[in-house]
N, C-alpha and C positions, 0 to 999 in steps of 0.2 A: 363247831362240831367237826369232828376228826371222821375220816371215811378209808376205813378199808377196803381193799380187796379180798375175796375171799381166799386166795391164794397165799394173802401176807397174812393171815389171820393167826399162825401162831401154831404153839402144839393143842395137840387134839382135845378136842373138850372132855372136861369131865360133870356129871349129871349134877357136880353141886355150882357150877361156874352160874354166876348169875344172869349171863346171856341164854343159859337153857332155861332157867327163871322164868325169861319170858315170853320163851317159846311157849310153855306149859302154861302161864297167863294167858296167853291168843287160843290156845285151845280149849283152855274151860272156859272163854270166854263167847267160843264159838258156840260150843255144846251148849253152854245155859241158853243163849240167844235161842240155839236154834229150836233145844228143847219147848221152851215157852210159846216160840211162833208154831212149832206143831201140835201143840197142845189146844192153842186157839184156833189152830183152821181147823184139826179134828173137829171141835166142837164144834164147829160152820160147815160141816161136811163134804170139806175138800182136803186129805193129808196134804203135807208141804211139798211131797212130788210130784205128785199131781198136780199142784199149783203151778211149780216149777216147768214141770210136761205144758202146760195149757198156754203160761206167758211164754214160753218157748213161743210156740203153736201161733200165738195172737201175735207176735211181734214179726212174724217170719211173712215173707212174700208170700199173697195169696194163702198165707195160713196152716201152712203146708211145708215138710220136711221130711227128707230120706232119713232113715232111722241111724244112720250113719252121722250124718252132720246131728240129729237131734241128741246124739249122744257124747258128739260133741260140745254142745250146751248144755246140758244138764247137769244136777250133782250129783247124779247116780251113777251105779257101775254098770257095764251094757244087759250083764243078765240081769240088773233092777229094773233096769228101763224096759225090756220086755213085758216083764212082769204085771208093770206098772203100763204102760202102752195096752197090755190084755186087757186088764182092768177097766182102764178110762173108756175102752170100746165097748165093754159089758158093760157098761154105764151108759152108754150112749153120746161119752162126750166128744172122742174123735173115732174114725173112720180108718181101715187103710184103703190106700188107692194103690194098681198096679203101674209101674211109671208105663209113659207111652212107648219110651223108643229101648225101652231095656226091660224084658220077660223076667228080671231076678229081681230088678229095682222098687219098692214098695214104697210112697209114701204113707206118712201121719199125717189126718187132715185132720183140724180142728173142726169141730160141728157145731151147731146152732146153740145146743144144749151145753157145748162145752165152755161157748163162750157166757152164756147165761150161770155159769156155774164158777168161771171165774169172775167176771162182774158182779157174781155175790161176794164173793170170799175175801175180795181186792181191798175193802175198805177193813176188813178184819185181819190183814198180812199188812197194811200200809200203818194202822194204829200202831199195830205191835214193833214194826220196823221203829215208828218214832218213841214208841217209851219203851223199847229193853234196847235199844243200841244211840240214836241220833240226841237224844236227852242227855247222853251222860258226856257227851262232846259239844264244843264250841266250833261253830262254823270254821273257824280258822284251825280247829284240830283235825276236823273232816278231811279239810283239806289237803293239809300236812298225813294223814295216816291214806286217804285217795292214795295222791303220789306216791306213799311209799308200800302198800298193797299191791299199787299197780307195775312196780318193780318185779315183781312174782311173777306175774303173769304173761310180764311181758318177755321171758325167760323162753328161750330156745327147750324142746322135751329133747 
């Protein structure tokens, strides 16, 4: 396997080069995924950002995040996450809290109800995980496509 830099990559792409190919692969690839898994949690009455807001929420220390860092995990854009942040509290699944030592600082607390609401939904986003994506790869593909995802992100903004 031959490894470029992106810098020795050549003259500029053009939309028929078959490395854009598979750029546009990973993205229909993304969309049908993701389509399917919001269609199922729809149906279990939690959307997939919401889902996304709550495993935030449960995964974080004490259950709790500055709407700054929660918008830094999330895959929504900060006015979705508002949006969706209003929601979850008209729902009753998270809370804000004023922080202590900073009058502008607001946490998201996850609530009782929120965590009751992703413990439903969790085995209905964990099925779909394993048959519209982890099925059609071999452990050892996992692996190999991990590492090389994890090249994205691990990318300076």
């Amino acid at each position: 396997m031959t490894s470029q830099h992106p810098a020795d990559a050549g003259p500029p792409l053009r939309p028929s080069d078959w490395r854009v190919g598979v750029w546009r692969s990973f993205l229909r690839a993304h969309a049908t995924v993701v389509g399917k898994l919001e269609r199922e949690l729809v149906d279990a009455g939690l959307p997939i950002g919401w889902y996304d807001v709550l495993l935030q929420l449960v995964e974080a220390p004490n259950h709790r995040l500055r709407m700054a860092q929660l918008a830094d995990r999330v895959l929504l854009s900060r006015s979705g996450l508002t949006r969706v942040v209003d929601r979850l509290q008209n729902e009753g699944y998270v809370r804000r809290e004023r922080a202590a030592h900073d009058a502008r600082g607001t946490f998201t607390v996850l609530t009782r109800a929120g965590f009751e609401a992703l413990r439903a939904a969790a085995p209905v986003h964990l099925a779909g995980v394993r048959d519209h994506w982890l099925t059609h790869y071999t452990d050892d593909e996992l692996r190999t496509l991990g590492t090389l995802l994890g090249r994205l992100s691990a990318e300076p903004e």
